[in-house]
MARVEX-246868 format. One record per residue (C-alpha): z, x, y; residue number from 1. Coordinates in Angstrom, 1 decimal, always signed. Example, Ala and Ser with C-alpha at 12.3 -4.5 7.8 and 13.67 -1.06 7.14 Angstrom:
BEGIN
<r><zz>+7.8</zz><xx>+12.3</xx><yy>-4.5</yy><i>1</i></r>
<r><zz>+7.1</zz><xx>+13.7</xx><yy>-1.1</yy><i>2</i></r>
//
This chain:
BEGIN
<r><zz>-11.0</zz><xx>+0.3</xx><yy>-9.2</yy><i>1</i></r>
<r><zz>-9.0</zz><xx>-2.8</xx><yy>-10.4</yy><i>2</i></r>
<r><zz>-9.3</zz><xx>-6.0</xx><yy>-8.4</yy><i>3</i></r>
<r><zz>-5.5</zz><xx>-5.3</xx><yy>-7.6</yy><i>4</i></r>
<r><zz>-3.7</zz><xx>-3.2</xx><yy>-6.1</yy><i>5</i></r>
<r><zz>-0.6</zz><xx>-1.5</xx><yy>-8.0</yy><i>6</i></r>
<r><zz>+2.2</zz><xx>-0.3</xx><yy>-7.4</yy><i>7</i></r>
<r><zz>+0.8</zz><xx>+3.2</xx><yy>-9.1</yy><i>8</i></r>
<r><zz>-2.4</zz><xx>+3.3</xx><yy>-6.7</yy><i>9</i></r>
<r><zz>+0.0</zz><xx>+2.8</xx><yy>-3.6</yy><i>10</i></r>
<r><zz>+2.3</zz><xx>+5.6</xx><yy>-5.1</yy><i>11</i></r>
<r><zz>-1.3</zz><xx>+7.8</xx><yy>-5.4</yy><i>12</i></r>
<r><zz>-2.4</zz><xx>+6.6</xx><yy>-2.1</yy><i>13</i></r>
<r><zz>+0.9</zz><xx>+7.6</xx><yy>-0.1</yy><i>14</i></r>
<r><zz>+0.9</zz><xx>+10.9</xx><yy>-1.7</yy><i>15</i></r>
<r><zz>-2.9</zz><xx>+11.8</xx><yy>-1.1</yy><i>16</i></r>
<r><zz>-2.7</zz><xx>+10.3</xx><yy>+2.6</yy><i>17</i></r>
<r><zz>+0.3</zz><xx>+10.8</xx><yy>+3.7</yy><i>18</i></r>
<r><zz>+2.0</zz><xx>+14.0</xx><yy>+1.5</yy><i>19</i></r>
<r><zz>+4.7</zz><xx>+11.2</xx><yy>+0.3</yy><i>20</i></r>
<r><zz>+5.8</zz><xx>+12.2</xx><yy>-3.5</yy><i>21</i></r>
<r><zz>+7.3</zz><xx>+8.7</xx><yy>-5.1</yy><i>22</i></r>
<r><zz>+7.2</zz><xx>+7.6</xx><yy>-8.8</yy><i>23</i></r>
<r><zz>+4.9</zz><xx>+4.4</xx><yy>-9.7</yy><i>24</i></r>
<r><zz>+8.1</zz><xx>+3.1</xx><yy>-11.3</yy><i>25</i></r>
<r><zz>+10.5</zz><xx>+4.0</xx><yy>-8.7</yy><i>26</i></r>
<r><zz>+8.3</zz><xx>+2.3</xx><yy>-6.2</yy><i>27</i></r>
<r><zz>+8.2</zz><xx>-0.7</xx><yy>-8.7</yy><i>28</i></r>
<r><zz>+11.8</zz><xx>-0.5</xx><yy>-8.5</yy><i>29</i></r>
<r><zz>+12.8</zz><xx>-0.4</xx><yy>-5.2</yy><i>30</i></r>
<r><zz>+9.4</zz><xx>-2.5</xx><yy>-3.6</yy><i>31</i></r>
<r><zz>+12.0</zz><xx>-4.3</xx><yy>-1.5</yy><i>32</i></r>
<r><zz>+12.8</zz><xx>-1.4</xx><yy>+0.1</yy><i>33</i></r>
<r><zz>+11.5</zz><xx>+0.0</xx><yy>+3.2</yy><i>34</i></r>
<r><zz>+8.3</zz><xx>+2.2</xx><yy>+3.4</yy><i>35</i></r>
<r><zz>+11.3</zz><xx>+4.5</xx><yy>+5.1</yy><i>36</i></r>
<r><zz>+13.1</zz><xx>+4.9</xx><yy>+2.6</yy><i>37</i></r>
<r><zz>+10.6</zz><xx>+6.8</xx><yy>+0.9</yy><i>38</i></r>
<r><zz>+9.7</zz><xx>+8.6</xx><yy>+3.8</yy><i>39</i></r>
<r><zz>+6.5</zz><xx>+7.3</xx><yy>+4.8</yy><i>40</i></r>
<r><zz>+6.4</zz><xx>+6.0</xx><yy>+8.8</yy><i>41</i></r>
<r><zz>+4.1</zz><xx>+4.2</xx><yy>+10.4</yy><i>42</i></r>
<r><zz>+1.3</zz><xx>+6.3</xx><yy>+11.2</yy><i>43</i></r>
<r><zz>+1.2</zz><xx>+7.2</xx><yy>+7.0</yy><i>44</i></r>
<r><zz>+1.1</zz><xx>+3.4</xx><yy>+6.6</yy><i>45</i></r>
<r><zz>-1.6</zz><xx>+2.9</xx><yy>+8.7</yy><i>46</i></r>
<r><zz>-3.9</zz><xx>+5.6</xx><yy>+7.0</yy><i>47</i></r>
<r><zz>-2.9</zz><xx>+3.8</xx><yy>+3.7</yy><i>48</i></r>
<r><zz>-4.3</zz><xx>+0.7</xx><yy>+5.2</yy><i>49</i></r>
<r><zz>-7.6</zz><xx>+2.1</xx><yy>+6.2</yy><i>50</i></r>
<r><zz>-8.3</zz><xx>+4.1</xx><yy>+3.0</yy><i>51</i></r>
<r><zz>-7.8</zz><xx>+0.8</xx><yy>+0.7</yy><i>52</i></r>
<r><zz>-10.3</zz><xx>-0.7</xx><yy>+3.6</yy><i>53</i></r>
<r><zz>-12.4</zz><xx>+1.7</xx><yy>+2.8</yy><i>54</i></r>
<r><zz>-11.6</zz><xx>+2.0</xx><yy>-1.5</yy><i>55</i></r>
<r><zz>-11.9</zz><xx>-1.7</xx><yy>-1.9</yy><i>56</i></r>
<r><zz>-14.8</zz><xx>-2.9</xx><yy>+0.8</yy><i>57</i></r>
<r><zz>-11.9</zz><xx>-5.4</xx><yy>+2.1</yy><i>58</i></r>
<r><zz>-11.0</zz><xx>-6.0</xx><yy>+5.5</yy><i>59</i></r>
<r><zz>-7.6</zz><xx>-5.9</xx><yy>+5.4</yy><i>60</i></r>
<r><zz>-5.6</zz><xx>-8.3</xx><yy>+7.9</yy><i>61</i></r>
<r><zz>-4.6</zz><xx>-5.9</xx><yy>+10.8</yy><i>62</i></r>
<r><zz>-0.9</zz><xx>-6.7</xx><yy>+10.7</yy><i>63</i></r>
<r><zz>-1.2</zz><xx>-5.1</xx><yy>+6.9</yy><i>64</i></r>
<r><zz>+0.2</zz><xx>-1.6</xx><yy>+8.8</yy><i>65</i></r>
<r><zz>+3.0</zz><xx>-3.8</xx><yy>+9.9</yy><i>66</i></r>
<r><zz>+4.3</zz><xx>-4.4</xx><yy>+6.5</yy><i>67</i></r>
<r><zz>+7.6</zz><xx>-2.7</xx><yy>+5.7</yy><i>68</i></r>
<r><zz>+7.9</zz><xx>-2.7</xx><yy>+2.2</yy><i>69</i></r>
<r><zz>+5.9</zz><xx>-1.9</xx><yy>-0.7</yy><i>70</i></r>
<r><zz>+6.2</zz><xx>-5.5</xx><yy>-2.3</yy><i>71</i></r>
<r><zz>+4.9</zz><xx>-7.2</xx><yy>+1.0</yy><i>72</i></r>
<r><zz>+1.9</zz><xx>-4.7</xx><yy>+1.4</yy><i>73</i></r>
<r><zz>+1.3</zz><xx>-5.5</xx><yy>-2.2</yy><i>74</i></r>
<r><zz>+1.4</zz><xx>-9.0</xx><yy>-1.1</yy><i>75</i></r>
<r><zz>-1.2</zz><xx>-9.0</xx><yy>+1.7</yy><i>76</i></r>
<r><zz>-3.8</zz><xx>-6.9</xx><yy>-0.1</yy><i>77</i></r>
<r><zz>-3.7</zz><xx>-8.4</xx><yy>-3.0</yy><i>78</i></r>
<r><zz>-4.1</zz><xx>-11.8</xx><yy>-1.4</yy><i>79</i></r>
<r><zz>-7.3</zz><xx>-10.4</xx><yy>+0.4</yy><i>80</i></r>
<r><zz>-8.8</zz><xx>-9.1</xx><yy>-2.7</yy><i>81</i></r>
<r><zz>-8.0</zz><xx>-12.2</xx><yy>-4.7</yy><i>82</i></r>
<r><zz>-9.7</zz><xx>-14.6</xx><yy>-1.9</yy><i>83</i></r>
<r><zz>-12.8</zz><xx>-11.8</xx><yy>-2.2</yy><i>84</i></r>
<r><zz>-12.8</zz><xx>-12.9</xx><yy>-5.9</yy><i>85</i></r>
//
């Protein structure tokens, strides 16, 4: 796996953990919108979180499930992976 996370693993990610069907691009496109939006809540966000935990071998910050758009979740992962690097 790449040393960042993109928008087409997150769009993988929510589909495999939390049944959440989005295009790479269309999640590109609308990062500023809300995880909602798209139809993922909380407890989807949250399994999201621990599988890159797990994926990457990064602890990832715990106010990561917090996050309520793509682009900021982007934002806090891939700031953990880059310190890691």
């Amino acid at each position: 796996m790449d040393t960042q996370l993109t928008y087409a693993e997150l769009a993988s990610m929510m589909e495999r953990r939390a049944g959440v069907s989005v295009e790479p691009l269309q999640l590109e496109l609308r990062s500023a919108e809300r995880f909602t939006e798209f139809g993922l809540d909380s407890l989807g966000l949250l399994g999201i979180v621990g599988a890159l935990e797990n994926e990457y071998g990064a602890s990832i910050p715990a106010d990561a499930d917090a996050c309520k758009t793509p682009a900021e979740l982007l934002t806090v992962v891939n700031d953990v992976l880059k310190a890691r690097a």
